[in-house]
C-alpha positions as a LaTeX table, in Angstrom:
\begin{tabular}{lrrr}
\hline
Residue & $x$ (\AA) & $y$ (\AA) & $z$ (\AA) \\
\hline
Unk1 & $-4.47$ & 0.65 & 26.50 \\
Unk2 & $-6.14$ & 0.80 & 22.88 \\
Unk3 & $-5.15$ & 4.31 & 22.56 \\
Unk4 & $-1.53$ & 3.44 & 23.14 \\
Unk5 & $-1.64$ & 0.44 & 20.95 \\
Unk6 & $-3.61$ & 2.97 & 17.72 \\
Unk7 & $-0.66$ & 5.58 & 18.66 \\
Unk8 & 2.01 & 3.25 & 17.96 \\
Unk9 & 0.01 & 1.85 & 14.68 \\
Unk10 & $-0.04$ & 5.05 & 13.47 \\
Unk11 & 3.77 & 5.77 & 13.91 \\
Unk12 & 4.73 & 2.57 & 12.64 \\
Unk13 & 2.34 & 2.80 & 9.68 \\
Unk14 & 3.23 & 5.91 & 9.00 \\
Unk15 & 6.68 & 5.44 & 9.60 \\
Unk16 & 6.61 & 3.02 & 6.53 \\
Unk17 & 4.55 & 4.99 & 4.41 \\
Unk18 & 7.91 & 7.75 & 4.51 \\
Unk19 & 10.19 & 4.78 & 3.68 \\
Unk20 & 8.31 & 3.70 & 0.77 \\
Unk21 & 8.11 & 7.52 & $-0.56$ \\
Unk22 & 11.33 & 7.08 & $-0.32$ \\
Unk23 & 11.91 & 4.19 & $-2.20$ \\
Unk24 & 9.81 & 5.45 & $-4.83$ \\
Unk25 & 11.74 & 8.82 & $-5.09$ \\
Unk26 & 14.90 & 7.14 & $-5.07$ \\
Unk27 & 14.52 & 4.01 & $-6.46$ \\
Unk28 & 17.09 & 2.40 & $-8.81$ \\
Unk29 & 14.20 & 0.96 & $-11.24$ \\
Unk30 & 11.24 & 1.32 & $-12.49$ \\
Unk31 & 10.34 & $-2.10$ & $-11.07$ \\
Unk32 & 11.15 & $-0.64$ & $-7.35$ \\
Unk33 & 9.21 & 2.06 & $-8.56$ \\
Unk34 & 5.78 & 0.12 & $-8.93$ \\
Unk35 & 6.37 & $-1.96$ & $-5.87$ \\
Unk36 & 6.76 & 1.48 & $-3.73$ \\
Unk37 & 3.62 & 2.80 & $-4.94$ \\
Unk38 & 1.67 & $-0.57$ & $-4.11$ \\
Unk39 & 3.72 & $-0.31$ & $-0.86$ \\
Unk40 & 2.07 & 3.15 & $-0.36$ \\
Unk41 & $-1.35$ & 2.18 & $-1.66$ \\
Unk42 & $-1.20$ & $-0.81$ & 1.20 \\
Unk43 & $-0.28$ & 1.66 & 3.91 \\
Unk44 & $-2.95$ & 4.29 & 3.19 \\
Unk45 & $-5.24$ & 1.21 & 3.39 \\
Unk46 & $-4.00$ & 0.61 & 6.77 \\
Unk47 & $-3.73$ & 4.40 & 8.07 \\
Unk48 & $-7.55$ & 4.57 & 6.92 \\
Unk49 & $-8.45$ & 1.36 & 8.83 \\
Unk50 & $-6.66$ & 2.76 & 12.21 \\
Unk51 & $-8.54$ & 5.68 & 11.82 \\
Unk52 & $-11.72$ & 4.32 & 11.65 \\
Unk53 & $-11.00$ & 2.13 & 14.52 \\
Unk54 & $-10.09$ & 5.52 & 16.07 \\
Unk55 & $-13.02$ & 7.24 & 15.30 \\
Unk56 & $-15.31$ & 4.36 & 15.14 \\
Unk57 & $-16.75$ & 4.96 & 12.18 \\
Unk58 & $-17.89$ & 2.08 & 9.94 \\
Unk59 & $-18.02$ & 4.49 & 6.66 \\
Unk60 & $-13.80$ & 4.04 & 6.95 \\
Unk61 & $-13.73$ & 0.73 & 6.63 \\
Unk62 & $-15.90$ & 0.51 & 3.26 \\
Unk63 & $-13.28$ & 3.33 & 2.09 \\
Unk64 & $-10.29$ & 1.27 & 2.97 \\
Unk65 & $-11.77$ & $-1.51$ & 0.88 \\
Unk66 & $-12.16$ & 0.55 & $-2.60$ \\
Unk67 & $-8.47$ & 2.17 & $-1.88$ \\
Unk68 & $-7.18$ & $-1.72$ & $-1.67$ \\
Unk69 & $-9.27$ & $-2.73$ & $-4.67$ \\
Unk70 & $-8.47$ & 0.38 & $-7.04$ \\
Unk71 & $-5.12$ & 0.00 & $-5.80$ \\
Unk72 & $-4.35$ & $-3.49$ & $-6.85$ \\
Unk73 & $-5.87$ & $-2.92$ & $-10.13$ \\
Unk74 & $-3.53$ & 0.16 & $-10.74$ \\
Unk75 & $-0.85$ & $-1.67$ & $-9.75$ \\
Unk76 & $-1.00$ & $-4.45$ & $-12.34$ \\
Unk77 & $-2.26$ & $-2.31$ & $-15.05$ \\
Unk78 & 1.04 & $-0.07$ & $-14.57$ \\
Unk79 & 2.95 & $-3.25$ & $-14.19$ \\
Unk80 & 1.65 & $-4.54$ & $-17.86$ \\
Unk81 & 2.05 & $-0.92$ & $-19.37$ \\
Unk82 & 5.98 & $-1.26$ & $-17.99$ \\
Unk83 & 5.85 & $-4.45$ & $-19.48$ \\
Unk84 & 4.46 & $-4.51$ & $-22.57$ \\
Unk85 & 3.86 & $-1.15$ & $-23.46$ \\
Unk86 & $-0.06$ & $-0.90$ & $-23.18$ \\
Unk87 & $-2.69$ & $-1.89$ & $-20.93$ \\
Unk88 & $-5.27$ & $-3.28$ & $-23.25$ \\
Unk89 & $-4.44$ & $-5.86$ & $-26.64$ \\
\hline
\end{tabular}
């Protein structure tokens, strides 16, 4: 039953991961721009946390957690250089 439950959390994740690529190609603005690519960064989180469940493999889980944390801090560092032009005053 797990296996059928990880197959369908990979389809849906991944299934949202395209969408978002999509928003960020396509996007009207740069602000739907940022928002796809945090958007991605969320869902890679989540693809790498199904497959350690998958593979049972603790060593996924610790990689999921920098991803989220490097991702976040990208995120608002490209959000403040859209916004005021530079990262650091």
């Amino acid at each position: 039953m797990i296996l059928y439950a990880l197959y369908f959390g990979f389809a849906c994740v991944g299934l949202s991961q395209l969408l978002a690529m999509w928003r960020l190609i396509t996007g009207p603005g740069i602000g739907d721009r940022v928002l796809a690519i945090d958007t991605m960064t969320v869902n890679a989180v989540g693809l790498i946390v199904l497959l350690g469940i998958a593979g049972a493999s603790q060593i996924y889980f610790e990689a999921a957690l920098l991803i989220a944390m490097l991702g976040f801090v990208s995120t608002v560092a490209y959000a403040r250089f859209v916004l005021r032009g530079d990262i650091i005053e």
